[in-house]
C-alpha positions in Angstrom: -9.9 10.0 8.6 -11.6 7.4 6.2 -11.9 3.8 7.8 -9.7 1.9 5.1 -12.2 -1.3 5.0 -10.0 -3.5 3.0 -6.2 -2.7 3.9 -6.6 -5.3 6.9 -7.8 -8.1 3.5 -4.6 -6.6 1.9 -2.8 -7.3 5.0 -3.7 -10.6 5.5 -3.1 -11.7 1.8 0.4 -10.6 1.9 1.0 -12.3 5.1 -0.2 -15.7 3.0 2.5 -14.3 0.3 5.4 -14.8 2.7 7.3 -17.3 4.8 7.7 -15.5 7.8 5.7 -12.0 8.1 5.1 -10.0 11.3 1.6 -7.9 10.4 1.1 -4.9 13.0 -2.6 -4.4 13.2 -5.1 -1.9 15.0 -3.3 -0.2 17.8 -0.7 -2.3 18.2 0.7 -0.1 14.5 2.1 2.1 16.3 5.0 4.3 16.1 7.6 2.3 18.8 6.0 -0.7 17.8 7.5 0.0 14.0 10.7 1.3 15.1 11.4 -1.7 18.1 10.5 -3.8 15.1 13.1 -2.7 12.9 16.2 -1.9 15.4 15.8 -5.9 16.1 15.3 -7.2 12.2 15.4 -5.3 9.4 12.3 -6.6 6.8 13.1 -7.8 3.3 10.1 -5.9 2.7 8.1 -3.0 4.7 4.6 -2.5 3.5 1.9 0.2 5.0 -1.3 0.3 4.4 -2.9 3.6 6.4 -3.1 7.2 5.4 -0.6 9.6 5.0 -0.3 13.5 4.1 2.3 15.4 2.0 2.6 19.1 4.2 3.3 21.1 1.0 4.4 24.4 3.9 7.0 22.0 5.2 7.5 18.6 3.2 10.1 17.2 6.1 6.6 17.1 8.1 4.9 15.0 5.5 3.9 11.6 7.4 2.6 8.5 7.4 -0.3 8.2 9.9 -0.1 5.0 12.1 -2.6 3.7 15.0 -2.9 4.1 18.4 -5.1 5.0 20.9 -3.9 8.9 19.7 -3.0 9.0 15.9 1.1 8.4 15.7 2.9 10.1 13.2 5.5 9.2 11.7 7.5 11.8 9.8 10.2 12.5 7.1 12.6 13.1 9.7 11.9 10.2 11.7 12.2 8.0 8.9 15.3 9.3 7.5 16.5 8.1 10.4 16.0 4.7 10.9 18.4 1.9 9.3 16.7 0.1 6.2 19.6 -1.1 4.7 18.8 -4.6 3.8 14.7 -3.7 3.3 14.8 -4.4 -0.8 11.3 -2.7 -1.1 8.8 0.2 0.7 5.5 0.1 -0.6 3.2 2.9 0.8 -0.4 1.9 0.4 -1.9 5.4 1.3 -3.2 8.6 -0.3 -0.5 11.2 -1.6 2.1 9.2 -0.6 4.4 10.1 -3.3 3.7 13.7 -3.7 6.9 15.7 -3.6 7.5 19.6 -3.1 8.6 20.9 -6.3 8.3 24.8 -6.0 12.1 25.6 -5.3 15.6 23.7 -6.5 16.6 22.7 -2.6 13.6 20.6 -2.1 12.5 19.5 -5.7 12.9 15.8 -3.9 11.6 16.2 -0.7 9.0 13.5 0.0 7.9 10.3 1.9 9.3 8.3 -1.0 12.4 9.8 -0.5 13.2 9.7 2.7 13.0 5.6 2.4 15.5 5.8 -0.4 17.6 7.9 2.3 17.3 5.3 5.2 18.4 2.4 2.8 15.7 0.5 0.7 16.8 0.8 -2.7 13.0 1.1 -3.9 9.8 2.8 -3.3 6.0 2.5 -4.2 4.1 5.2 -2.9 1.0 7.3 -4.8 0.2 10.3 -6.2 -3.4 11.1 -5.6 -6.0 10.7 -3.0 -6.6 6.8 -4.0 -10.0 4.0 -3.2 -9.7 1.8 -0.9 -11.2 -1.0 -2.8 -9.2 -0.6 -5.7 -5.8 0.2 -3.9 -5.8 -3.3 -2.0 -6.7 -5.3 -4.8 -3.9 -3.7 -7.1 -1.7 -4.5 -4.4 -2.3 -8.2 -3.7 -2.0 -8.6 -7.7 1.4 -6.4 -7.6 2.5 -8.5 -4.6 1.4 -12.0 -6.3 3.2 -10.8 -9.7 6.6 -9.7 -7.8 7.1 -12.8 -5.6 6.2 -15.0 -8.7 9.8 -16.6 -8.8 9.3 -18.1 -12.0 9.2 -14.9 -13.9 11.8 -12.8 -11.9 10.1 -9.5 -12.5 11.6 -5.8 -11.3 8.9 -3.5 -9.2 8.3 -1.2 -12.1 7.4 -4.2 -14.2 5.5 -5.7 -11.5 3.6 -2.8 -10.7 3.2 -1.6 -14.6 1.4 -5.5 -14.9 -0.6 -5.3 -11.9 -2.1 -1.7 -12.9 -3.2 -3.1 -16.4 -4.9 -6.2 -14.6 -7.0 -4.1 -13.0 -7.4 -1.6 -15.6 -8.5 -4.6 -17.6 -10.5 -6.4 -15.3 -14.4 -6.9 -15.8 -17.0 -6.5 -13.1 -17.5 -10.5 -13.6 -14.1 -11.2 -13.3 -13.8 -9.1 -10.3 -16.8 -10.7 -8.2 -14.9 -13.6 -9.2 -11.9 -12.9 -8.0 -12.8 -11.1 -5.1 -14.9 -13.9 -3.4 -12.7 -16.7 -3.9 -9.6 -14.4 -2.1 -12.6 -13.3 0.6 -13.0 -17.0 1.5 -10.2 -17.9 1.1 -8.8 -15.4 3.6 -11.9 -15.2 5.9 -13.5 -18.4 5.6 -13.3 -18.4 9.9 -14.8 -15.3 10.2 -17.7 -15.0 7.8 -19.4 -11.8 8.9 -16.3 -10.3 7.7 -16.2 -11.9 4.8 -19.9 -10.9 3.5 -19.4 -7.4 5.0 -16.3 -7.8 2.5 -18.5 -9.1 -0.2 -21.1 -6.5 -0.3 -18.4 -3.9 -0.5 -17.4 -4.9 -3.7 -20.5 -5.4 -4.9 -21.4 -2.1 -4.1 -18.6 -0.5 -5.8 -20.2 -2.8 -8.7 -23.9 -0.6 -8.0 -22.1 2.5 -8.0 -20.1 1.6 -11.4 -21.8 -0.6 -13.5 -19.5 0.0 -16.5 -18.4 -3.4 -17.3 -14.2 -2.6 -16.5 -15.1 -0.8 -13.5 -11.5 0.2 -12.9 -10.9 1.4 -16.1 -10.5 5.4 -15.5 -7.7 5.9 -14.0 -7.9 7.2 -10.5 -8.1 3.4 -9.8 -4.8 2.4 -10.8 -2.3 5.4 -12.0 -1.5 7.0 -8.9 0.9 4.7 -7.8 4.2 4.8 -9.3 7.8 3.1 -8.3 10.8 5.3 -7.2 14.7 3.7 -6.9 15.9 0.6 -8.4 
């Protein structure tokens, strides 16, 4: 699988967002690490930022894939059955994550998305295509910053619908901008993570010089909202 450079950035810019946040990160995401987590406190808000695959021969075996020293799984089924009542949002920051099997009636909603509405949250972001990494975590932090904005009391549709035409509408100088002042901001104790941050983005920039570089797209329409 793809090394998602930036979901740990996205990780630790949500953390910032929040009073009190428990980040699982590197092996200790794991399967029984997620689930212990939840039997003892169910999260206002559960947030995943990893890969995950839609199995269009059996959709209850579409998962999200968590760390590990071996890949952990975890699966429609298993999610159905945990206990998220309480958890007011899902977001799943991953490829394909709301892809849903559509070929017969019985399973038209079959899905990862779905089987979060089943355990309890009453709302779902999850995506529709194979997505980038760069773009995915910086449309995140932006939907994130929009949402807990508690002088505008904004839904997640709305949140997301804003955050998806910032980026579409952000220029590459505006992006540099952006992007280094959240890079130190975040990282200014570890700086070789910070520049290797820094000269991802800028070369994304080398590889699409237009000057709204996330303006197809791919960058920012796969994600939609599901639920309230």
């Amino acid at each position: 699988m793809e090394f998602l450079h930036f979901a740990e950035l996205e990780a630790d810019f949500l953390v910032s967002l929040f009073s009190k946040a428990q980040m699982l990160s590197s092996d200790s995401a794991n399967k029984s690490n997620l689930i212990a987590g939840i039997s003892q406190q169910i999260p206002n808000c559960l947030h995943f930022a990893c890969h995950a695959g839609f199995n269009p021969d059996n959709p209850l075996y579409s998962s999200l894939a968590l760390a590990g020293e071996e890949k952990d799984y975890l699966s429609f089924s298993e999610i159905i059955s945990l206990s998220l009542q309480g958890c007011s949002l899902v977001t799943l920051s991953a490829c394909e994550s709301g892809i849903v099997f559509v070929e017969s009636v019985s399973d038209e909603y079959i899905g990862l998305p779905s089987a979060f509405l089943f355990a309890g949250s009453p709302s779902v972001v999850s995506s529709l295509w194979t997505v980038n990494d760069l773009s995915t975590s910086f449309l995140m932090m932006k939907f994130y910053e929009i949402l807990l904005d508690k002088t505008q009391q904004i839904s997640v549709p709305v949140a997301l619908k804003m955050a998806q035409n910032w980026l579409k509408n952000l220029t590459s100088e505006q992006f540099i901008l952006e992007a280094d002042s959240m890079i130190d901001k975040l990282c200014h104790d570890k700086p070789r993570t910070a520049k290797s941050y820094k000269e991802s983005a800028r070369q994304f920039l080398v590889q699409n010089p237009e000057e709204y570089p996330f303006k197809n797209p791919f960058y920012w329409a796969a994600f939609i909202a599901s639920g309230q």
